[in-house]
ChimeraX commands (.cxc) that place a marker at each C-alpha (Angstrom):
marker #1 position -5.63,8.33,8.57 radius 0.5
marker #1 position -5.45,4.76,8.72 radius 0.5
marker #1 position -2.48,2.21,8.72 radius 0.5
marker #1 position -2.72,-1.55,7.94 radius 0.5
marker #1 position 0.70,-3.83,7.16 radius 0.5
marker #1 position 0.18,-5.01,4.22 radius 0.5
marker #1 position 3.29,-7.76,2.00 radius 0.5
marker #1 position 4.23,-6.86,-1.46 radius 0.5
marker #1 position 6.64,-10.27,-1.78 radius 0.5
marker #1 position 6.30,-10.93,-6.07 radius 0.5
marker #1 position 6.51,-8.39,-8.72 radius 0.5
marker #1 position 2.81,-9.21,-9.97 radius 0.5
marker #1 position 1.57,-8.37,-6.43 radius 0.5
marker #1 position 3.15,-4.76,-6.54 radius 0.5
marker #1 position 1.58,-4.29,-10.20 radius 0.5
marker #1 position -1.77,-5.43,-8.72 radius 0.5
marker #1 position -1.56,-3.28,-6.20 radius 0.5
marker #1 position -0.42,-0.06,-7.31 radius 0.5
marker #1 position -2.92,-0.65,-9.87 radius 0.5
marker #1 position -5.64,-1.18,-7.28 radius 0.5
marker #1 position -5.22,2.02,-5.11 radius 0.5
marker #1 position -5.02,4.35,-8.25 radius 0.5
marker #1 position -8.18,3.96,-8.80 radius 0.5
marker #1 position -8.89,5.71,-5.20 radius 0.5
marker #1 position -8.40,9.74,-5.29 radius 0.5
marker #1 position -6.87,9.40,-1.54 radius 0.5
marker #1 position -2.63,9.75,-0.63 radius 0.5
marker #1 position -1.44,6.71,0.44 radius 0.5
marker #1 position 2.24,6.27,1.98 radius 0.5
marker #1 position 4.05,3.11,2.02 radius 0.5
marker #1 position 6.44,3.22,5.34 radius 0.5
marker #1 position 9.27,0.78,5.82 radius 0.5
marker #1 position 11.67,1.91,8.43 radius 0.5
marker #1 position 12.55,5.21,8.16 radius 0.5
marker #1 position 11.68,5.60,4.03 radius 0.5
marker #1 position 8.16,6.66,3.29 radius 0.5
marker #1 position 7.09,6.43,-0.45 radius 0.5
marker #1 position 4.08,7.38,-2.50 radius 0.5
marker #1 position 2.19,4.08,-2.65 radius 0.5
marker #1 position 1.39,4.71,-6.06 radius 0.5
marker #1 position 4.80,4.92,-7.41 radius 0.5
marker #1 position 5.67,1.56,-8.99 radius 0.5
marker #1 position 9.60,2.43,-8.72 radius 0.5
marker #1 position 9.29,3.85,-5.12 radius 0.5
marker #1 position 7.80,0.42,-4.17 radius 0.5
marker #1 position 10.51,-1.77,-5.16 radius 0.5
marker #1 position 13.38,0.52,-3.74 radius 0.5
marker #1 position 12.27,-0.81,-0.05 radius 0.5
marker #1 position 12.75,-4.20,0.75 radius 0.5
marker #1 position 10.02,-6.49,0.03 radius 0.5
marker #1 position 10.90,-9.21,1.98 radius 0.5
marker #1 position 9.09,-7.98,5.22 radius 0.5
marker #1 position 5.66,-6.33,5.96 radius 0.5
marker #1 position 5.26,-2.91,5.02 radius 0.5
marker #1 position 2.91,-0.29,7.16 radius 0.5
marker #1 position 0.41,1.35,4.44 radius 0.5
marker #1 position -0.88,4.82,5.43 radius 0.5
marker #1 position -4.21,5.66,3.76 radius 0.5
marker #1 position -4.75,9.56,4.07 radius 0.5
marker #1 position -8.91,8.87,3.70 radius 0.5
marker #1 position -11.49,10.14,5.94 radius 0.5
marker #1 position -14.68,8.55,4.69 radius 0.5
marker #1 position -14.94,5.57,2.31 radius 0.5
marker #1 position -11.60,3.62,4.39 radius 0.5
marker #1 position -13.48,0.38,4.26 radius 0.5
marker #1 position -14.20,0.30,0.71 radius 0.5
marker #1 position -10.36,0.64,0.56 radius 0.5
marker #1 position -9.97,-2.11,2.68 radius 0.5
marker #1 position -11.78,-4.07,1.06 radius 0.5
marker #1 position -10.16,-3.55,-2.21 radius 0.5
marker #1 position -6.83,-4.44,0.00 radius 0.5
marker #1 position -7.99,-7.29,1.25 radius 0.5
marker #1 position -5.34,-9.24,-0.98 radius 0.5
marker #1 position -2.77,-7.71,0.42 radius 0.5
marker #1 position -3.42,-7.26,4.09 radius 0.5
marker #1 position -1.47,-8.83,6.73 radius 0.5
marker #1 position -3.62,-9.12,10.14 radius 0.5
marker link #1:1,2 radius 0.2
marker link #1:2,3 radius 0.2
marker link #1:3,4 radius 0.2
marker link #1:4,5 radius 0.2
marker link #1:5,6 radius 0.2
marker link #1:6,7 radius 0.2
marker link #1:7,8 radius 0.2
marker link #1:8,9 radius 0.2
marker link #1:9,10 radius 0.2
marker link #1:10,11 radius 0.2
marker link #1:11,12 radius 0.2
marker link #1:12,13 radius 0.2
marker link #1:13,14 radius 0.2
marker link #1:14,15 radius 0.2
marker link #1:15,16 radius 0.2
marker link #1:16,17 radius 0.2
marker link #1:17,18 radius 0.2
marker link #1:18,19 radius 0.2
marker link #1:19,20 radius 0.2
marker link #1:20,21 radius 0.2
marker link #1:21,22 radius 0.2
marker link #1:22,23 radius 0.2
marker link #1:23,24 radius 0.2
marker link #1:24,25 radius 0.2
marker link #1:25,26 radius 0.2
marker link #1:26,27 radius 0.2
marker link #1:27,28 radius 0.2
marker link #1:28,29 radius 0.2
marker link #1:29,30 radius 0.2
marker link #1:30,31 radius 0.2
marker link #1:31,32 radius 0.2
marker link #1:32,33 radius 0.2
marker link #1:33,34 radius 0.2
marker link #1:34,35 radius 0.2
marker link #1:35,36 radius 0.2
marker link #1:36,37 radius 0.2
marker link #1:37,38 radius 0.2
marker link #1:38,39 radius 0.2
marker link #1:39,40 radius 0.2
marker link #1:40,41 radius 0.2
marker link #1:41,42 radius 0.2
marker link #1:42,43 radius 0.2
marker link #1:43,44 radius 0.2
marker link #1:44,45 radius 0.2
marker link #1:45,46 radius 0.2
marker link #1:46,47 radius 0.2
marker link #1:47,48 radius 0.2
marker link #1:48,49 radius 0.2
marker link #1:49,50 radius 0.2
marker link #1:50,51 radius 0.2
marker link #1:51,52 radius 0.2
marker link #1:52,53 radius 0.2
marker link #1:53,54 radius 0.2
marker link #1:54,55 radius 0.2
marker link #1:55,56 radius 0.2
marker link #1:56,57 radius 0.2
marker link #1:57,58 radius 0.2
marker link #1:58,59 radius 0.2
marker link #1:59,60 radius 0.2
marker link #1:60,61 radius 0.2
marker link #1:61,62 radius 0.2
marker link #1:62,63 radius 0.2
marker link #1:63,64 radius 0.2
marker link #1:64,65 radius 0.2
marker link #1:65,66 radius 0.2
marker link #1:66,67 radius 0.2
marker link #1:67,68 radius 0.2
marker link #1:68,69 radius 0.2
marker link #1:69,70 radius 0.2
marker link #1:70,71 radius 0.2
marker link #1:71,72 radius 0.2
marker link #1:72,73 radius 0.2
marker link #1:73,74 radius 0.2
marker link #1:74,75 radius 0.2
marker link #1:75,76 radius 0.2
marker link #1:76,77 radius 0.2
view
């Protein structure tokens, strides 16, 4: 597992995004305090508060950088 804090701060990024890690078969967790919601879930996303980074958990074993790469966009480092 790897976790990267990533900033979802406009509606148009969380569409981009969710639509971006679909298209990976892996789990991925979005963790903001103590919530934890399926980073694929559009309305999950936008119960937690947007305004600060958010710790992504991709559940991938092989092929992580090819997911970093595609979250490039969204990565804070």
């Amino acid at each position: 597992m790897k976790t990267v804090k990533i900033s979802l701060n406009s509606i148009d990024k969380v569409k981009a995004f969710v639509n971006d890690i679909t298209k990976f078969d892996y789990d991925f967790d979005l963790v903001s305090g103590r919530y934890v919601i399926d980073a694929k879930s559009i309305m999950g996303i936008f119960s937690l508060d947007l305004s600060k980074p958010i710790d992504l958990n991709i559940h991938a074993e092989e092929n992580v950088d090819a997911v970093l790469d595609v979250l490039k966009a969204y990565t804070i480092e």
